[in-house]
N, C-alpha and C positions, 0 to 999 in steps of 0.2 A: 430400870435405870442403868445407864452404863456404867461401867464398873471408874472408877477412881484411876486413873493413870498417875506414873511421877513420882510416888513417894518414895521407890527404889532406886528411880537411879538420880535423886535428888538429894539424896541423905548427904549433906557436905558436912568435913570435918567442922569447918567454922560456920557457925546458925547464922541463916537469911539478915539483914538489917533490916530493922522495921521501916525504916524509909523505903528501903527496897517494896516490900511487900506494900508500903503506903502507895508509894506510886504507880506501881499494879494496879492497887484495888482500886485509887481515889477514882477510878471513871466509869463504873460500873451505872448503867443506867439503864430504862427498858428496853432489853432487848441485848444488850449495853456490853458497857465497852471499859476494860482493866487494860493499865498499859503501863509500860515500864520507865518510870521518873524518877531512876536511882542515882543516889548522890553519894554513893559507895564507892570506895575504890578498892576494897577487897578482890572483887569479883573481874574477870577480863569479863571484855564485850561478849565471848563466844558461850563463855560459861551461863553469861543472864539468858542467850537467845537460843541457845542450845536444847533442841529439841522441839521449838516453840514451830507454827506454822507463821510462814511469813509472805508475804504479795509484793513484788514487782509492780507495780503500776505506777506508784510515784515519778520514778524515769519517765513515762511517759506523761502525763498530766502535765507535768510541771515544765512541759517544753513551751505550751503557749497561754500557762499562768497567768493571773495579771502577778506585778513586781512588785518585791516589796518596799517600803520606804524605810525600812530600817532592819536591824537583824535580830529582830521578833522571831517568834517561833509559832505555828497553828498549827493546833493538830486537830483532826476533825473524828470526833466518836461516832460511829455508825450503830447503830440498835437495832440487830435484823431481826424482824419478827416470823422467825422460821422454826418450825416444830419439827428441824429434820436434822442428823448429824452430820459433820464435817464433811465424814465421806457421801453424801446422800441419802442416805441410808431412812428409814424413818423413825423416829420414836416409837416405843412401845405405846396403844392407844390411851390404855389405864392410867400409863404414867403422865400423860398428857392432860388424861382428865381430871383425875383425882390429887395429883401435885402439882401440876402445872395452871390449871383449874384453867387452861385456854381452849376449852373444846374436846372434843374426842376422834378427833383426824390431823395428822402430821399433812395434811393440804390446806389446811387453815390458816390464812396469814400470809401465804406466798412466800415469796422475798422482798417484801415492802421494809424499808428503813424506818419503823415507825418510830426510835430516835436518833436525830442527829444534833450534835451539840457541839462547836467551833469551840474550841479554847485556846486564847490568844496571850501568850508567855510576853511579857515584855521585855524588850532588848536591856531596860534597865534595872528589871528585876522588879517589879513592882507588883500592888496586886493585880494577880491572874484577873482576866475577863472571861467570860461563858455565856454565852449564847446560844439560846436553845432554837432552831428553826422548825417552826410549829410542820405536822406533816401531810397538812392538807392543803398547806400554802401551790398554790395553783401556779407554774411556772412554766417558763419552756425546758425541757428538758433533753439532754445531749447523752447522744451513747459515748461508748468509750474512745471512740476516734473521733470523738468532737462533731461529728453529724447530729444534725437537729432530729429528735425523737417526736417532736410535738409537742404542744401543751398538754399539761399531766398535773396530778398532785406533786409535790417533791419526792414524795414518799416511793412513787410506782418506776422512777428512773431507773433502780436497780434492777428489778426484777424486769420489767421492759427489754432492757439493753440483753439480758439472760437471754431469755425467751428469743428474743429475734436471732442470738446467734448461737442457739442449739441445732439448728439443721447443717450450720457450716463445718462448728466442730464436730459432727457425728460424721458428718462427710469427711474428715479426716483420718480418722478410726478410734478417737475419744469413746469413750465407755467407762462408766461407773465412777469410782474417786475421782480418775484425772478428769471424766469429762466436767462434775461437779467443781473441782477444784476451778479450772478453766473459766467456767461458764462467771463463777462469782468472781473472778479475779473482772471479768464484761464488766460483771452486777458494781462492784467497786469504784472500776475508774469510770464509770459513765454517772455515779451517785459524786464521785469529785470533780470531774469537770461542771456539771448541773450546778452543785454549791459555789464553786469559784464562778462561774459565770454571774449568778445570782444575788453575792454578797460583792463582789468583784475583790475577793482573797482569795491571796496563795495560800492554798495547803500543803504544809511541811510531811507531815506524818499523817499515818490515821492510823485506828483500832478498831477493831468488828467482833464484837461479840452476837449470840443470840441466847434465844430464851432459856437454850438449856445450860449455856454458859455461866449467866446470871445464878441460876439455880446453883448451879453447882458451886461456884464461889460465894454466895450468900449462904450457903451449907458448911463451908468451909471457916465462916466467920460470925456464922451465930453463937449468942444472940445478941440481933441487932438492935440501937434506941432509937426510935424517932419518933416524933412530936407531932399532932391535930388539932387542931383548936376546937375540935365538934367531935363526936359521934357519929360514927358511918357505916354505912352494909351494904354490900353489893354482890345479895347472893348469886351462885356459877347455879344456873339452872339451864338444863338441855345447850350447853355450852356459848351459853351469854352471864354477862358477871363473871368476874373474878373472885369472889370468892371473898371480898374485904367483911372484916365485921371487926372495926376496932374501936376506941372509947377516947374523949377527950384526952388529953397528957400526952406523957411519957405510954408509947406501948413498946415492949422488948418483943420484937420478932424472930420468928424459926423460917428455914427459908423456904418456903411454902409462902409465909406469910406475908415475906418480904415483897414476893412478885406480884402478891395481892395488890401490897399495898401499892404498888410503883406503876399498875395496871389498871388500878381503877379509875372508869372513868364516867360510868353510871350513878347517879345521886348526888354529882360533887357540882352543881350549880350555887357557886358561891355566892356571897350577897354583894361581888362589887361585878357581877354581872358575867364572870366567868365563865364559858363552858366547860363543862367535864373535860373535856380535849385540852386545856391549857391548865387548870386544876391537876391534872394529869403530872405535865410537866416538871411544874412547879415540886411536885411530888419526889421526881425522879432527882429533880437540881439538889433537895435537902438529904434525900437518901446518899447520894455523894458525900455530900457534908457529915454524914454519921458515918459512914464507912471510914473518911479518914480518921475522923472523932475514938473510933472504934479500936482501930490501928493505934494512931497515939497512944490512947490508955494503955494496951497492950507492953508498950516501952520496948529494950532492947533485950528483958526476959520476957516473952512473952510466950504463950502455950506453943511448942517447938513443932507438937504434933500439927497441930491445925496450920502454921505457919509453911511444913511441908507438904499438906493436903493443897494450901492454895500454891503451891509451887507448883504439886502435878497440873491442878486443875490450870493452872497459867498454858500449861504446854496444850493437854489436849483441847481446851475450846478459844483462847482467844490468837485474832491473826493480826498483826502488825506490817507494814512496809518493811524492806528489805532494808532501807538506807537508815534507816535507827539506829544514830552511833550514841547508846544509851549517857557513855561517861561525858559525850560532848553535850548533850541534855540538859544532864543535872546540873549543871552549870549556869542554866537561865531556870530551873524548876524549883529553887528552893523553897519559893510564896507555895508552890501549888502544892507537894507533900506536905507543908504544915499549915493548910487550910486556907491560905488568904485571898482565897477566891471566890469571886461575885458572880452571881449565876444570874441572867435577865432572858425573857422569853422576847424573840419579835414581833413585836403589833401585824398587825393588815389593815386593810381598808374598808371589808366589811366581808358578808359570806354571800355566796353564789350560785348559783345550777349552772354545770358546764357538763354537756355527756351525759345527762342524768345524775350527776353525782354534784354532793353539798359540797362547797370548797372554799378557800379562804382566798378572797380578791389580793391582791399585792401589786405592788408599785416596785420593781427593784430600784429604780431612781430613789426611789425615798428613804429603802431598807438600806443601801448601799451607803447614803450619807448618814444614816445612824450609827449602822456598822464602824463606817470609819470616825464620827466621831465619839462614840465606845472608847475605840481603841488608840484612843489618841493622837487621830489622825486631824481634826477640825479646821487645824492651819493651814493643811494639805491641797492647795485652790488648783482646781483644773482649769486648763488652760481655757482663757477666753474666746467665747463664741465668736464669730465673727458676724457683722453686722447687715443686714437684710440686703440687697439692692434694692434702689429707688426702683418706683413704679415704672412697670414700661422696659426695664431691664431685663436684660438676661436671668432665667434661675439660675442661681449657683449649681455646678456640676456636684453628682454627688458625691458624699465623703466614704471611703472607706468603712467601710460596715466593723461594730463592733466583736460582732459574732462571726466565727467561723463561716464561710458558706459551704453550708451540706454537700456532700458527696452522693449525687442525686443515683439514688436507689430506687426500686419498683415500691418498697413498703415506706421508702423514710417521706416523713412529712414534708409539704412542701412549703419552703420559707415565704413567707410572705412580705413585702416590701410594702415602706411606709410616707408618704409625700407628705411634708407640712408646706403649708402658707401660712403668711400672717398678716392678718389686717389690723391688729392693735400699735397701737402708738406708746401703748405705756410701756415706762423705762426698764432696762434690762429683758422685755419680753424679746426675742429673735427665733425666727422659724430655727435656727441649726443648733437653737441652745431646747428649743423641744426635742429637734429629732434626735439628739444627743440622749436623753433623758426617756424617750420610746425605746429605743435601740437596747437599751437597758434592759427592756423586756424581751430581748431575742426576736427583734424582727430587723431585716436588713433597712437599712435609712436609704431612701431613695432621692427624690428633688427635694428640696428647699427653698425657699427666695418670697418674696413679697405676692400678697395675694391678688387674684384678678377682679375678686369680687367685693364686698364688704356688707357680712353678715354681722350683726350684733351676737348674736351667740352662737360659737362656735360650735362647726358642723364636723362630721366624721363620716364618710360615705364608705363605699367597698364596693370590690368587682366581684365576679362569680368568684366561688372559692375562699375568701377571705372572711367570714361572717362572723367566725367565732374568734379571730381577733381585731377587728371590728368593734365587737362588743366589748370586748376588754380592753380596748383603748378607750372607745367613747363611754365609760365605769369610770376613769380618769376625769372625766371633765363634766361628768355628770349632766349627760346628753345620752342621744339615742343614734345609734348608729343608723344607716338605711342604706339600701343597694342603690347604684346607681349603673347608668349602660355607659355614664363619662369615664367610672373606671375601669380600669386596665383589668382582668383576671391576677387576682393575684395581690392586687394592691388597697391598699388604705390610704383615704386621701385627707389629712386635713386641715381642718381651714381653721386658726384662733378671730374670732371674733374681735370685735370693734373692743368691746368690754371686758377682755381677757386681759387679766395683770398679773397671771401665773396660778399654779396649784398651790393651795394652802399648805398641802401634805409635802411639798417640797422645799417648804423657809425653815430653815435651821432654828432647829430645838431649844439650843440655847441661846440666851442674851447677849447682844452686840456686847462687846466692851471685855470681857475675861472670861475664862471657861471657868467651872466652878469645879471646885475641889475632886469631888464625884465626880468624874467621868460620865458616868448615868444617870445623875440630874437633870430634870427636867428633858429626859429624850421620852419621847415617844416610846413605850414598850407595851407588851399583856399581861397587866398584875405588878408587885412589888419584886424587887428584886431578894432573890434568895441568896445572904452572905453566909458562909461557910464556917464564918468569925460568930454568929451570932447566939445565944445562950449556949455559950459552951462547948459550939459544934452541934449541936442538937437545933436546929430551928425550925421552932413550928410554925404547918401549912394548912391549909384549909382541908 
């Protein structure tokens, strides 16, 4: 194990505030992510960031954002599931297998973001929201300069974006830390552009941790409480399982245990029909919750040593943005270091084979209007479609595509263009308020306008090359897609039917007439939401 950095040249005459150190820890998740939410004024900016590793990428991202609608804060946790150190270096095997209990090779895992989790500060101080984005959610996914990557899990955008531009940077003369250092800085901003496309939020900040980060700050802060409603094991054999074996209640973990427990995801088929993969989650959301829980108890005496152990451990494994002005922070973070926040995971539309691999179907149309009405957005009306031309007229020309268009490379995927018609009559349906709502998925929106034909149920054809989203549009309407030679290469054509009066998955969650107290009532989510608030900071999960 690496040795402990920090405790030397962290030694301050005046002790850490446990706010300080709460808002470090509160975001520690798998893979996971501590980040600094201090509402201190002891400390200057330089002093909290000082020695800390920090990324540059936000400047760039956030040039073609979407906006915000108010002055909220998001900061997005990243959960790299990487068995390798900062510098690239690898893990010791042993230590990998026997405490980490994730396998016995530091090549296991890649750089896949196995979690990510938006948390959205309100402008008026209210309670925090959290969102977890499951990480098989099937999406288009963007490198760092906003070129289209392909459709992917959300998870493989980081490591993707890496990978394709390790031959550029070694052509420069990159090698070893810097080249590593580089390559993730790729892996980062191409995992934030992919999420803001997807949720259609701007991200403020972000924080990256990985697995050995987690260790070592749940090392720093044992031992931990958290809560199961069952009995569970999920023994680490020939480097499957983590390694869980704990008992109804209250269990206090050592941190070994902890990543057990925030990893497992074998045996946890819950009875309201969960998989292990969202069980998971949920896991990770309460482990937060005990971490600040953990913190609090602590108070402003609390063990000095350990309080400086997580000071080093802040410097050598977790990485934050550059533009983190911490003291302008705490200022909208006071709900989030003293626990008032709500943790919800996002639904999908069901699971899939794409590439060979199992993946979760998604709608960003649909995620995006949850999202924002989450976060308090619901009154937020986009601007109205505009209305079909009568038959026999002109298509409307088409609109400005929502998505970047790629900067066409030999390896980057090629964007595919989407045509709606509509042959429905029913109210509020118009072909440019679908291709609005396609577009959403990362493909560029092509014609629009009334259809030539009139099919009762709506059809989804494709040109050469287009197959595979094709079939993820026509999943949307619960039809079959099929090749046709009418279209274009490259293109998806389609046609709403006679009997189309829109997607179920797309009518707002909650009831006409007033939003309900709970922001996350009655929305669409996976499982019950995880409060922070609930027995005490300790809430148990399946």
């Amino acid at each position: 194990m690496a040795d402990k950095a920090g405790t030397d040249g962290h030694t301050a005459a005046r002790r850490p505030s446990p706010v300080l150190i709460a808002g470090r820890a509160v975001a520690c998740t798998v893979g996971f992510a501590v980040f600094a939410a201090s509402g201190v004024v002891w400390y200057e900016y330089k002093q909290l960031t000082d020695g800390m590793t920090t990324s540059g990428v936000i400047a760039e991202t956030k040039k073609d954002a979407p906006k915000h609608l108010d002055n909220s804060v998001n900061l997005l946790l990243i959960g790299l599931d990487s068995r390798k150190n900062m510098d690239g270096t690898d893990l010791p095997p042993e230590f990998v297998q026997d405490e980490l209990h994730a396998g016995h090779s530091s090549d296991i895992g890649g750089y896949n973001t196995n979690s990510l989790i938006l948390l959205h500060i309100p402008a008026n101080g209210g309670k925090v929201q959290a969102v977890s984005i499951p990480r098989d959610d099937y999406v288009m996914t963007y490198g760092a300069d906003g070129s289209q990557l392909g459709m992917a899990k959300i998870k493989e955008a980081y490591g993707a974006a890496k990978d394709k531009a390790d031959a550029g940077l070694r052509a420069k003369g990159l090698k070893g830390a810097d080249l590593e250092k580089a390559g993730r800085d790729i892996g980062r901003a191409a995992t934030i552009r992919t999420v803001q496309k997807f949720l259609d939020q701007p991200i403020d900040h972000i924080a990256e941790v990985n697995l050995m980060g987690f260790y070592d700050i749940a090392k720093a802060l044992q031992p931990i409480e958290v809560c199961l409603t069952h009995d569970t094991r999920d023994p680490a054999m020939e480097g499957q399982g983590s390694g869980a074996d704990f008992h109804k209640g209250v269990n206090k973990l050592n941190a070994s245990q902890a990543l057990s427990f925030v990893r497992q995801r074998h045996n946890l088929d819950g009875p309201d029909g969960n998989s292990g993969d969202f069980a998971r989650t949920h896991r990770q959301q309460a482990f937060i919750s005990s971490v600040v829980h953990n913190l609090k108890q602590k108070g402003v005496i609390g063990d000095l040593g350990k309080m400086q152990e997580l000071m080093g451990v802040m410097q050598k494994d977790l990485v934050i943005d550059n533009e983190w002005n911490v003291l302008d922070f705490a200022q909208q973070a006071p709900n989030l270091t003293g626990g008032n926040v709500e943790f919800n995971t996002l639904t999908f539309d069901g699971f899939g084979t794409r590439n060979g691999q199992d993946v979760n179907l998604v709608t960003p149309a649909k995620v995006q209007k949850v999202v924002k009405q989450l976060f308090g957005y619901a009154d937020a009306a986009a601007p109205p479609a505009p209305a079909d031309p009568a038959p026999g007229a002109a298509p409307a020309p088409a609109q400005p595509t929502a998505a970047p268009t790629p900067t066409p490379t030999a390896t980057s995927a090629r964007p595919v263009t989407v045509d709606v018609f509509n042959a429905s009559s029913a109210a509020g349906v118009t072909s440019a308020a679908e291709a609005k709502a396609l577009t959403g998925l990362g493909f560029k929106e092509g014609r629009t306008g009334s259809a030539g034909t009139r099919p009762k149920t709506t059809t989804v054809v494709y040109g050469k090359g287009a197959k595979e989203a094709a079939e993820q549009i026509a999943a949307r309407y619960g039809v079959t897609a099929t090749e046709s030679a009418s279209a274009a290469a490259d293109h998806v054509v389609v046609t709403l039917g006679t009997t189309f009066t829109g997607v179920a998955a797309d009518e707002p969650a909650t009831p006409a007439g007033s939003a309900p107290a709970d922001p996350a009532a009655n929305l669409p989510m996976q499982g019950p939401a995880v409060d922070a608030q609930a027995d005490g900071g300790i809430p148990c999960v399946y």
